[in-house]
Backbone as a ProteinNet text record, in pm:
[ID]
protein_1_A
[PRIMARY]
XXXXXXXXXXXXXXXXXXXXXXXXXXXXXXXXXXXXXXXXXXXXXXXXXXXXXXXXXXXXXXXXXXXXXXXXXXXXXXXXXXXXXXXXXXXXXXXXXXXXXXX
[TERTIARY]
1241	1166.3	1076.5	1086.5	1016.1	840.9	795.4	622.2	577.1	557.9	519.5	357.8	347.5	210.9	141.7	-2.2	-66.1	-85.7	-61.8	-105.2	25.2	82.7	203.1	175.7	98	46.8	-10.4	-18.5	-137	-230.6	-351.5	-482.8	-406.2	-517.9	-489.6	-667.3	-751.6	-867.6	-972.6	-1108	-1132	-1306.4	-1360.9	-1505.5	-1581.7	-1542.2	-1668.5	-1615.4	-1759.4	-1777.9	-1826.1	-1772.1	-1837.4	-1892.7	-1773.8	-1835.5	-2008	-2011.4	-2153.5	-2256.4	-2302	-2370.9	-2361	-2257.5	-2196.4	-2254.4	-2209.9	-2253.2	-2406.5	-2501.9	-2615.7	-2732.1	-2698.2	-2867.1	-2769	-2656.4	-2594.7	-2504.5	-2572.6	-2518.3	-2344.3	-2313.1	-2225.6	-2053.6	-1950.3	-1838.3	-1750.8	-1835.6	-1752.4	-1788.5	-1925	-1920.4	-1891.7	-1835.5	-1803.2	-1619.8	-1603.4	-1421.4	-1429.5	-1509.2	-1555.1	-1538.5	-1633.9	-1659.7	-1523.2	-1460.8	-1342.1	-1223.7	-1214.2	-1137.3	-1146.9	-1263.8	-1320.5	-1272.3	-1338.4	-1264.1	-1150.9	-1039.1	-949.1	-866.8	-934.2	-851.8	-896.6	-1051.7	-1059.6	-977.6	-930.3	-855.1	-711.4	-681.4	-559.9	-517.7	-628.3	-654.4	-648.8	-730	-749.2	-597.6	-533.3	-396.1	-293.9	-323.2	-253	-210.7	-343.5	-418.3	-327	-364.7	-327	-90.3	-68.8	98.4	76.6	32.8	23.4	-14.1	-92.1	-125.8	-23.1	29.4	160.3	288.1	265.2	424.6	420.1	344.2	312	317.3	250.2	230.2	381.5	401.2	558.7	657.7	645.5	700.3	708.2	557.4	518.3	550.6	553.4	572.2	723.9	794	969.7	1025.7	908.5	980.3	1051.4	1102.9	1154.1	1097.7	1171.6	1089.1	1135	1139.9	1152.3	1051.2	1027	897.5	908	984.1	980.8	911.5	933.2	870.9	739.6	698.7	571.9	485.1	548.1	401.5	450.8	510.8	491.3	371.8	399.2	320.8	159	154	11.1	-41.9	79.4	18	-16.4	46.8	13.4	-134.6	-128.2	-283.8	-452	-365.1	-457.9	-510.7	-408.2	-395.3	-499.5	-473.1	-535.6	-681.8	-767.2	-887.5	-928.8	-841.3	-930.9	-953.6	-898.4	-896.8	-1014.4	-1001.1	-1107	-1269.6	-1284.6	-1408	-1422.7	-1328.8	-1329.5	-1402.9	-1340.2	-1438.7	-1532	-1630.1	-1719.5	-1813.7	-1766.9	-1825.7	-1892.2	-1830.2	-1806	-1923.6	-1894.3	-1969.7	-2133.3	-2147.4	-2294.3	-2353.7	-2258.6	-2306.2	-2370.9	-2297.9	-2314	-2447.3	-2479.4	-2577.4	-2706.2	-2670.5	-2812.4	-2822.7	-2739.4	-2754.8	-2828.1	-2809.7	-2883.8	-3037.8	-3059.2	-3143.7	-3295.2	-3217.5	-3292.9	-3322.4	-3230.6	-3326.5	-3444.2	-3523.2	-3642.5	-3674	-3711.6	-3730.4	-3841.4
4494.9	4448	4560.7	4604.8	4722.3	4661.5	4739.7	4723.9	4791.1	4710.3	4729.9	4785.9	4907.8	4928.9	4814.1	4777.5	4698.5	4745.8	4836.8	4886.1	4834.5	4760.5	4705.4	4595.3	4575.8	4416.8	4446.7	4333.8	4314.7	4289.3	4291.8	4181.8	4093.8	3968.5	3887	3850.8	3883.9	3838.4	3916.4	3983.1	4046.4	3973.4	3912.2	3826.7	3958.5	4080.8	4159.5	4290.4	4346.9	4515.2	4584.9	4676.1	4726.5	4871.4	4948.8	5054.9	5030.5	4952.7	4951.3	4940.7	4867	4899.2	5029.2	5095.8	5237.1	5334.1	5313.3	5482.1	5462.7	5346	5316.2	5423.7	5402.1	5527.9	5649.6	5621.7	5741.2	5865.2	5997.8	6084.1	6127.4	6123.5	6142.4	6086	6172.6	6166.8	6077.7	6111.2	6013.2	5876.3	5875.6	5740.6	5634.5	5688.7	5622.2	5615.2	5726.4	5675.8	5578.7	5579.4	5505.9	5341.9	5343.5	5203.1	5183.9	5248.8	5286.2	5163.6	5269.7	5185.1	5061.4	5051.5	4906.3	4798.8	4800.7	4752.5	4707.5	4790.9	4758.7	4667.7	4705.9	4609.1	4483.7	4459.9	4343.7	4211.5	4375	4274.8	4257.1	4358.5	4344.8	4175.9	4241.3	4072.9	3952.2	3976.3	3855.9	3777.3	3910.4	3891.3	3829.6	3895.1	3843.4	3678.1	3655.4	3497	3427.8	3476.6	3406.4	3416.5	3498.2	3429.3	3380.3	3378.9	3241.3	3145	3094	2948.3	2930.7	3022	2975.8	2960.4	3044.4	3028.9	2862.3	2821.1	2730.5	2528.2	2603.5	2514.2	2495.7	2632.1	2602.5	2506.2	2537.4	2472	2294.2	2243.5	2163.4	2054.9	2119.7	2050.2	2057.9	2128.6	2095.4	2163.3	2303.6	2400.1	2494.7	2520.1	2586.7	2700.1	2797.3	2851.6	2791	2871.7	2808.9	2774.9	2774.2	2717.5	2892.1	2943.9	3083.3	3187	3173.2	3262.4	3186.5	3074.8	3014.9	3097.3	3024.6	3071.6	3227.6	3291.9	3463.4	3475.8	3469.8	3468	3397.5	3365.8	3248.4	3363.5	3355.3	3511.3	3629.7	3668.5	3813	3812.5	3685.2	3651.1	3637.8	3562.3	3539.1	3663	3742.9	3904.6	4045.4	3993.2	4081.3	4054.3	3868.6	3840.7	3849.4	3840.8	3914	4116.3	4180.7	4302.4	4296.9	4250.5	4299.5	4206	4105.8	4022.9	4168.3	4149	4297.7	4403.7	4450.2	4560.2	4566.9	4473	4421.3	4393.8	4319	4340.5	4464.5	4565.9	4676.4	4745.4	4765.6	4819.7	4768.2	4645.6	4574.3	4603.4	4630.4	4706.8	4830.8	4916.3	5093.3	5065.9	5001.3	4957.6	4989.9	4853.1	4816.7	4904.2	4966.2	5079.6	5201.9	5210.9	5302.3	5323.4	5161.6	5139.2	5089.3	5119.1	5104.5	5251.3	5381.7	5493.5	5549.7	5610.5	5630.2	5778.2	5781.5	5839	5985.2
3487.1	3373	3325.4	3177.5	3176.6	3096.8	3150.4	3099.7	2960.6	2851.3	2770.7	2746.5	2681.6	2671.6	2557.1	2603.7	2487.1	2374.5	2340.8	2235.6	2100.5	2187.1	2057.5	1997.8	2062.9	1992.9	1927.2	1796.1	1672.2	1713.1	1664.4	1660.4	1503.5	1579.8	1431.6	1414.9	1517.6	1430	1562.1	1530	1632	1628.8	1722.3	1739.1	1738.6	1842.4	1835.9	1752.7	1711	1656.9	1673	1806	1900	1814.9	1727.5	1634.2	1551.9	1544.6	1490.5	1561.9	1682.6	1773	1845	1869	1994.5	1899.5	1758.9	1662.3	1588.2	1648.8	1552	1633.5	1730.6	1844.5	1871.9	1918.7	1946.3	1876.5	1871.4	1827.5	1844.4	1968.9	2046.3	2013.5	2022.3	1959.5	2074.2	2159.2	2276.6	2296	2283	2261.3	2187.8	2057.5	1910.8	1966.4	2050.1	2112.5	2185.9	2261	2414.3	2320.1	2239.7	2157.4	2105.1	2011.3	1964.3	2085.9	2176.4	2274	2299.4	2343.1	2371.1	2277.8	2147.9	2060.2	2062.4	2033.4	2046.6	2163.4	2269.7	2390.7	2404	2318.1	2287.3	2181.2	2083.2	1985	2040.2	2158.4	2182.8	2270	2327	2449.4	2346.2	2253.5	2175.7	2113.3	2057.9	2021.2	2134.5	2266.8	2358.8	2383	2408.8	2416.8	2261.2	2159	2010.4	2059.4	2099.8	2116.1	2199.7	2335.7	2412.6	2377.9	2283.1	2238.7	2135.7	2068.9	1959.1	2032.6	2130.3	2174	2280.3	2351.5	2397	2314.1	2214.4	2106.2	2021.9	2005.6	1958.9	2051.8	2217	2308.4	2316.6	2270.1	2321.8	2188.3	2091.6	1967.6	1946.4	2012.5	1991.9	1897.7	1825.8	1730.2	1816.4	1933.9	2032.6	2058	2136.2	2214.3	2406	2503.2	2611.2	2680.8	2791	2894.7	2947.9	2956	3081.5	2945.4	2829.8	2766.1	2702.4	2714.5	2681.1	2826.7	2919.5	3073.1	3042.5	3045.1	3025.2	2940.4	2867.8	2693.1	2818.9	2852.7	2900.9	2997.2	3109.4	3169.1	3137	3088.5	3004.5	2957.6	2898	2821.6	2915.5	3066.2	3153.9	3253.1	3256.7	3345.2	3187.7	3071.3	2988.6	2997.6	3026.9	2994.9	3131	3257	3351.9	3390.4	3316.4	3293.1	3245.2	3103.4	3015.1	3090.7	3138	3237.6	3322.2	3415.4	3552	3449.8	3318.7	3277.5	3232.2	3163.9	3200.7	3297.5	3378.3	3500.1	3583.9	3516.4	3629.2	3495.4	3387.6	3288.5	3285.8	3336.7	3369.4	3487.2	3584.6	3677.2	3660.8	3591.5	3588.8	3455.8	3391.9	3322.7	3398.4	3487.2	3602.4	3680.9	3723.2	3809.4	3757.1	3589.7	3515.3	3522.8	3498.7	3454.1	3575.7	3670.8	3820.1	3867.4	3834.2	3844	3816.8	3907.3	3853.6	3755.7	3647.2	3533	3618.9
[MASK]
+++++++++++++++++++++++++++++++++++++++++++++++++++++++++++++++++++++++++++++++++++++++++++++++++++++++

């Protein structure tokens, strides 16, 4: 089974905008990529999640579609929003950890 990179997916609608907070204090070209990225794997995730509820919904309502490509479609979606939680997580850490050195 070959592994598709995320980056093939659409977004169809994105909640956050990380470019405007990342480039508002900071000078820095990396951090406007850094945000850049972020972004995107949010909208990617988001997109992920959006064919799992269509393809599911398609299932369940009898416009076809099978059950083995509905739960794919569900997983994919559930393995992308714990990535993106995990990075998070880990990013709130290195935060607090910042922010507990002494100056």
């Amino acid at each position: 089974m070959a592994i598709n990179n995320l980056s093939s997916f659409t977004p169809t609608q994105s909640t956050f905008n990380l470019n405007d907070t990342a480039n508002a204090g900071a000078g820095s070209r990396s951090g406007g990529q850094f945000a850049s990225m972020l972004n995107n794997y949010i909208k990617e995730t988001n997109a992920v999640h959006n064919e799992g509820v269509a393809k599911s919904t398609a299932l369940v309502t009898g416009q076809g579609g099978s059950m083995t490509e509905a739960m794919l479609a569900m997983q994919k979606a559930e393995v992308s929003f714990q990535l993106l939680t995990s990075s998070r997580n880990k990013l709130l850490d290195a935060y607090r950890e910042v922010m507990r050195m002494p100056v």
